[in-house]
C-alpha positions in Angstrom: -54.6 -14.5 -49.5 -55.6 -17.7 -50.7 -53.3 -20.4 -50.9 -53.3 -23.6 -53.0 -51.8 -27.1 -51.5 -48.4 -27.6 -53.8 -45.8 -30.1 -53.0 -41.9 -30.0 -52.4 -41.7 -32.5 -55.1 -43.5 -31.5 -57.8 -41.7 -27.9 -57.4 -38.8 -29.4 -57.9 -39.8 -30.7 -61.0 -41.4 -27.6 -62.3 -37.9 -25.5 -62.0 -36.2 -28.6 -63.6 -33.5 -31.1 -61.7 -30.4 -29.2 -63.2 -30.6 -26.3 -61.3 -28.2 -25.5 -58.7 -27.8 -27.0 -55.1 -25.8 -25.7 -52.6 -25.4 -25.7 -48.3 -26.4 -22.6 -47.5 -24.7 -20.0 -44.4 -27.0 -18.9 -41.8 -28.9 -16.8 -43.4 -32.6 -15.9 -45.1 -34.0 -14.3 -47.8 -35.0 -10.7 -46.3 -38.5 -10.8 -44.3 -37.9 -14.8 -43.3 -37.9 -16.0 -40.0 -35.0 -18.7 -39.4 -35.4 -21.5 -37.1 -32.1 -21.5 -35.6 -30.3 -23.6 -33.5 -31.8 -24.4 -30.1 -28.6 -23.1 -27.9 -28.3 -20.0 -29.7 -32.5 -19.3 -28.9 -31.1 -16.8 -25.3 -32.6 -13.9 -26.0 -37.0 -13.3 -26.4 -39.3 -13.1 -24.2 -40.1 -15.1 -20.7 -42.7 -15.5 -18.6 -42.6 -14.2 -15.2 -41.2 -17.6 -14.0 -38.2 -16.8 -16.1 -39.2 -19.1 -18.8 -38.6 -19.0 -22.6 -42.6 -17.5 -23.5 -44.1 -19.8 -26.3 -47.4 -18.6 -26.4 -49.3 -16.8 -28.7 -50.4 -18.0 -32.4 -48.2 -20.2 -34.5 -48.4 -21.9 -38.1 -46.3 -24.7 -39.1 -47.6 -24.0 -42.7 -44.9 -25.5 -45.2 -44.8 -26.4 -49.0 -41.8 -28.4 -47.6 -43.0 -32.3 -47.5 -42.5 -34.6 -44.7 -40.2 -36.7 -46.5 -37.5 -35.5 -48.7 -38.1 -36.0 -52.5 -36.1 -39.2 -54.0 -32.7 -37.9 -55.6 -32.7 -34.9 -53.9 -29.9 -33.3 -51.6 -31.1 -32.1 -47.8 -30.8 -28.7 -48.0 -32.0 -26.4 -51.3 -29.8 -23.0 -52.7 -31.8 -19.6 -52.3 -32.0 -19.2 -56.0 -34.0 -22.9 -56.6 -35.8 -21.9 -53.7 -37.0 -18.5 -55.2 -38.3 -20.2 -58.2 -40.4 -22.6 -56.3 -41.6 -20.0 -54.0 -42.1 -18.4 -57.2 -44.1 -20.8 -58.7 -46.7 -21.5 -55.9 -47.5 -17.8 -56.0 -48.0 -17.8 -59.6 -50.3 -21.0 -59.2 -51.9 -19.5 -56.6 -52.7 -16.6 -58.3 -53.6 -18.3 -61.7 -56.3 -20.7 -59.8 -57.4 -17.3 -58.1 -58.5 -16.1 -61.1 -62.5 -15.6 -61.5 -63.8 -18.8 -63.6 -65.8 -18.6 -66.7 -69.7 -18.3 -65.8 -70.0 -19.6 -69.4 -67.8 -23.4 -68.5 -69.4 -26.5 -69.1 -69.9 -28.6 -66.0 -67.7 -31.1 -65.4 -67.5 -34.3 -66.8 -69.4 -37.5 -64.7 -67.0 -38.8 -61.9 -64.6 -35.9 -62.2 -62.0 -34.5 -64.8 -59.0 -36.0 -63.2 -57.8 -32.9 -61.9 -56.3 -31.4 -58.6 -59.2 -29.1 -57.3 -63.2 -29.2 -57.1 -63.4 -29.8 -60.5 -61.2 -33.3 -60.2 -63.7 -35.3 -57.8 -66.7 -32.8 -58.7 -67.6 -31.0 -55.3 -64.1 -30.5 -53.2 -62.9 -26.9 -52.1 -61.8 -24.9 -54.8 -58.6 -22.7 -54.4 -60.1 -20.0 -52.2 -60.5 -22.1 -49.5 -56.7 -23.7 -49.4 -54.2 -22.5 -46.9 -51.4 -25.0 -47.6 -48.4 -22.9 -46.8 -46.3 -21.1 -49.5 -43.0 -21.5 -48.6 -39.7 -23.5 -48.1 -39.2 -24.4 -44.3 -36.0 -22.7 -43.1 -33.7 -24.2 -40.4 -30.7 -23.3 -39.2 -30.6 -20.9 -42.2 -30.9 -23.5 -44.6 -34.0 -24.2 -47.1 -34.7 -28.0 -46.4 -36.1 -30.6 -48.8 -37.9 -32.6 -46.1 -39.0 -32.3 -42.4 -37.4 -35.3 -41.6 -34.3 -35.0 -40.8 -32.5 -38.5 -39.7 -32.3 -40.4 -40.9 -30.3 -38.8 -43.1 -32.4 -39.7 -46.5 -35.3 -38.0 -44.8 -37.4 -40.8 -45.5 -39.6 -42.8 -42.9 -37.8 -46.2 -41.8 -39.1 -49.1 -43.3 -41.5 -51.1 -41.2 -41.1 -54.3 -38.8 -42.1 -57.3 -39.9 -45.0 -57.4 -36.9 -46.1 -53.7 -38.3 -46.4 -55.2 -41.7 -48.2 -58.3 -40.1 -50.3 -55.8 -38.4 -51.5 -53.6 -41.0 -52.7 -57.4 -43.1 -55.0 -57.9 -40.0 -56.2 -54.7 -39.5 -57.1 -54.5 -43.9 -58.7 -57.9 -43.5 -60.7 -56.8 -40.8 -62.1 -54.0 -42.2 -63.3 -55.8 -45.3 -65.5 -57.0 -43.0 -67.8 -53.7 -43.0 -68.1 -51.0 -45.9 -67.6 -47.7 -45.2 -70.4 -47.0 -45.3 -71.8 -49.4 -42.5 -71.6 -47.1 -39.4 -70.5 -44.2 -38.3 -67.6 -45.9 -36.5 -66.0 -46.7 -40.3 -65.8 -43.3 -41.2 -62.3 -41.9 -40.9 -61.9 -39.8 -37.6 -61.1 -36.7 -39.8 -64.4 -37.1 -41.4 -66.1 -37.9 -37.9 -64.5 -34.2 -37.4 -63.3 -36.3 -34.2 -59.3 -34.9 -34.9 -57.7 -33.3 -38.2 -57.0 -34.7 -41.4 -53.2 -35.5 -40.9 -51.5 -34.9 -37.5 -52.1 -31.6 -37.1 -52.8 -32.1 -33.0 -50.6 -34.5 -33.5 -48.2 -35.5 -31.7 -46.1 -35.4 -33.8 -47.9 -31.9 -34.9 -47.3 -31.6 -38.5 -48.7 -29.4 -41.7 -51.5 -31.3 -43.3 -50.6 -29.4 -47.0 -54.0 -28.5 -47.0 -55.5 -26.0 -44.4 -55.8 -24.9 -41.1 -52.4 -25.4 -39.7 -52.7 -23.1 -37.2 -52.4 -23.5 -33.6 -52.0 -21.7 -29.8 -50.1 -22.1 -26.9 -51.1 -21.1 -23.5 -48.6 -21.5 -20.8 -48.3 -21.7 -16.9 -45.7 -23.0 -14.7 -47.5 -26.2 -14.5 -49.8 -26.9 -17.4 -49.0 -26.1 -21.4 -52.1 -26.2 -23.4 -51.8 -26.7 -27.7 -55.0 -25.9 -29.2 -54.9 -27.0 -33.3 -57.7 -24.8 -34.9 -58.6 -27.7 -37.3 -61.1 -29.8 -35.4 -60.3 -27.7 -31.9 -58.3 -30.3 -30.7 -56.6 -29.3 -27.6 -53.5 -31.1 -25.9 -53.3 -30.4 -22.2 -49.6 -31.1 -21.2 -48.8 -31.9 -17.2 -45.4 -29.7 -16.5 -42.7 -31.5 -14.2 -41.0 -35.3 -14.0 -42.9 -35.2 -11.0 -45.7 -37.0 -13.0 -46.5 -40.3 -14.3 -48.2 -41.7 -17.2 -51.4 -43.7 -16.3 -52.0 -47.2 -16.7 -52.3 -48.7 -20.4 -55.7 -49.2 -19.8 -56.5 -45.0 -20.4 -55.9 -43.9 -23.5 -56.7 -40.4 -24.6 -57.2 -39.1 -28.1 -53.7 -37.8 -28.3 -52.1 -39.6 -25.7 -50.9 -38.8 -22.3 -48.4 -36.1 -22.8 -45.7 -35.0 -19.7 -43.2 -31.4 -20.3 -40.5 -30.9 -18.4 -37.9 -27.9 -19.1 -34.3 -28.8 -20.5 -32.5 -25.6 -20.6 -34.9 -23.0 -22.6 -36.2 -26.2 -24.5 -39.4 -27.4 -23.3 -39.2 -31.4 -23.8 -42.4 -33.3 -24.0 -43.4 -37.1 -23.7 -46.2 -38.4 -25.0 -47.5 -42.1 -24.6 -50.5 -43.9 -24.0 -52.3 -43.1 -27.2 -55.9 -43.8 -28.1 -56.1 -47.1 -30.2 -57.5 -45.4 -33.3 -55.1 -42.1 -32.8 -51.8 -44.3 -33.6 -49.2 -42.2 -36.0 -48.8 -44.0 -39.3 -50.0 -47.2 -37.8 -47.8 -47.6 -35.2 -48.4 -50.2 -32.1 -50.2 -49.2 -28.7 -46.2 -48.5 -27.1 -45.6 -45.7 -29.7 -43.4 -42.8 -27.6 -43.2 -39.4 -28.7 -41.0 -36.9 -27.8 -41.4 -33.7 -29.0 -38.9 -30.2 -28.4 -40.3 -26.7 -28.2 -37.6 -24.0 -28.3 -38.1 -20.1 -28.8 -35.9 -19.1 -31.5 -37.3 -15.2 -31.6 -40.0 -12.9 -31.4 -41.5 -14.7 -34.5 -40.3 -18.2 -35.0 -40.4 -21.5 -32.6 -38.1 -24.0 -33.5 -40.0 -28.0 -33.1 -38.4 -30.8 -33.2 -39.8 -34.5 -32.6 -38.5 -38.0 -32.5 -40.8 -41.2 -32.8 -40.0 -44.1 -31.0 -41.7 -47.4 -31.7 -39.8 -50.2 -32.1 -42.9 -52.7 -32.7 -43.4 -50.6 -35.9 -40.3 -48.8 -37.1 -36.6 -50.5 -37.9 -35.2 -47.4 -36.4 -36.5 -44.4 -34.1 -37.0 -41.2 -36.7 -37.2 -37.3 -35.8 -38.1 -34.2 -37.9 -37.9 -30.4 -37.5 -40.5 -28.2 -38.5 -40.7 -24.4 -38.0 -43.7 -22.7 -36.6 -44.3 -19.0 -37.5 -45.7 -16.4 -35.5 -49.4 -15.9 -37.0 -50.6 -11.8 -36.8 -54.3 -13.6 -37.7 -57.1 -14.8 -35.2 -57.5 -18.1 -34.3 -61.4 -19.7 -35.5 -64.0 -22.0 -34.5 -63.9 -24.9 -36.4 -67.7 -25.8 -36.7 -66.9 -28.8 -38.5 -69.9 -30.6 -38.2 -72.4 -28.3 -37.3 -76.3 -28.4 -38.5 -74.2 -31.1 -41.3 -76.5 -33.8 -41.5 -74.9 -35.6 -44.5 -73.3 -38.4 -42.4 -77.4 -39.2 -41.3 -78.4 -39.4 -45.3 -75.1 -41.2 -46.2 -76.0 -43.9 -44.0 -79.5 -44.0 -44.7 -78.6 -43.8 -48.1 -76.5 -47.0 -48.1 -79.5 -49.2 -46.0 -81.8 -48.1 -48.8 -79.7 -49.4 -51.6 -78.7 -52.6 -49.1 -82.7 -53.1 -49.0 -82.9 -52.7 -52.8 -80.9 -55.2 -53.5 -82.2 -57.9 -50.7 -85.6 -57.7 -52.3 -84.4 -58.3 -56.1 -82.7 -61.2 -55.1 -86.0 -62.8 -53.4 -88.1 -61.4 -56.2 -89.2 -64.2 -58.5 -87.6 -64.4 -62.1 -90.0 -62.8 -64.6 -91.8 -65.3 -67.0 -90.8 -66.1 -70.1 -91.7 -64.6 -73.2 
């Protein structure tokens, strides 16, 4: 079924802020996975090295944002949560509806609206797969991924990150974006995903394609995202070493090692124009991977960058088992809009060059 991108936040606001909030037990509306604690994730299945199995296909899908709405408590009741649940499905199936052949187009530079219609050519709702539900931890319906700090916001940044992010804007008012193909956002290169899907940290993007695979051996874990393809090859043991700062992959150099039934990943080294929310070139990553059941992984990561961040900040997402097949994403293929977009741009840039040296016309 379609699905249609629809944040915590603006839920909230639909059901209305005096509706009840309340911890919850452990416990899930029937039919939901839970994401429980990591020590209580014993049982499921292992690989024949006697490992906790986390392969197969996952989706980390959420309508639950990254950081928590501003007045709002950590963890929602089940009967707030049922309304918002509620309400994506009925938006979802309200923008499913077949349109009018008789509508007028839209109006010159959009009709300010969320969909195709509201920048005149985006996906409409058939192609959305933004998740539809709450994410569920430890049995309770969370308001944000982030969970410490404990306002489930992102810490505010360094003073050299702020200093940072001046430079890097000054420098690229040097060059349009339409100047070269390097300008165009990575995501639009179809070089990685919009968001961090790949990651790390691997997150929803609230818009599609948040799917992914695992592949595991005793010595290598493979991630693939299906947006963009992007695969992370992880290196399994303490046994190995980052490589020098000079090499700097797309997602960074990432090492596993096993803590328990909790795979435990670091990740440094990351490619200059890969950094997570602008952090510096000595960002750390650690991610956790632990098999909760048959149909839920429980992953938590932690972001360490004290060049960027007053504070290292982790998250918990749940990824669900996904019964569906995992695509090709032929992002760019037989697209040759990024060619005219450029070609477009020296055109006008050559239009304007000769007005200027054209002579004034004479007077009347």
């Amino acid at each position: 079924m379609p699905r249609h991108l629809l944040a915590l936040g603006s839920c909230l606001v639909l059901v209305g802020a005096g509706a009840a909030i309340a911890p919850l037990a452990a416990q899930a509306p029937a039919g939901r996975a839970v994401a429980a604690a990591p020590a209580a994730a014993k049982a499921g299945p292992r690989t024949p090295d006697g490992k906790p199995d986390l392969q197969g296909n996952w989706s980390n899908a959420t309508v639950t944002p990254l950081e928590r709405p501003a007045g709002q408590p950590p963890v929602l009741s089940p009967a707030l949560v049922a309304r918002i649940e509620k309400g994506v499905q009925d938006r979802i199936e309200a923008l499913s509806k077949p349109s009018d052949p008789n509508r007028e187009a839209p109006p010159a530079g959009g009709d300010g609206s969320t969909g195709a219609a509201g920048n005149v050519g985006g996906y409409n709702n058939f192609w959305i797969d933004a998740g539809e539900r709450v994410a569920v931890v430890n049995g309770e319906y969370r308001t944000s991924l982030i969970v410490d700090p404990p306002d489930g916001r992102v810490p505010a940044l360094t003073d050299a990150a702020r200093a940072r992010q001046a430079e890097r804007a000054k420098r690229n008012q040097q060059f349009g974006e339409y100047d070269n193909p390097e300008n165009r956002p990575l995501a639009e290169r179809c070089i990685a995903s919009f968001g961090s899907n790949a990651g790390p940290p691997m997150l929803p993007n609230y818009f599609y394609n948040n799917n992914y695979t695992i592949v595991q051996t005793p010595d290598h874990v493979m991630v693939m995202t299906e947006m963009v393809h992007d695969a992370r090859i992880i290196r399994i043991g303490k046994q190995h070493t980052h490589p020098p700062a000079s090499v700097r992959p797309w997602w960074g150099d990432s090492i596993g090692w096993w803590e328990g039934d909790t795979l435990v990943i670091e990740t440094t080294n990351f490619h200059p124009q890969q950094l997570f929310r602008g952090a510096s070139d000595t960002l750390k990553v650690i991610e956790r991977i632990s098999r909760v059941d048959a149909d839920t992984l429980l992953y938590r990561f932690t972001i360490d960058d004290p060049a960027t961040f007053t504070r290292p900040w982790s998250g918990e997402v749940p990824f669900e088992k996904l019964d569906e097949l995992i695509y090709e994403y032929a992002c760019h293929e037989a697209n040759y809009a990024l060619t005219n977009v450029l070609s477009g741009e020296r055109s006008q840039e050559k239009a304007r060059e000769a007005a200027k040296k054209s002579p004034p016309p004479p007077r009347q």
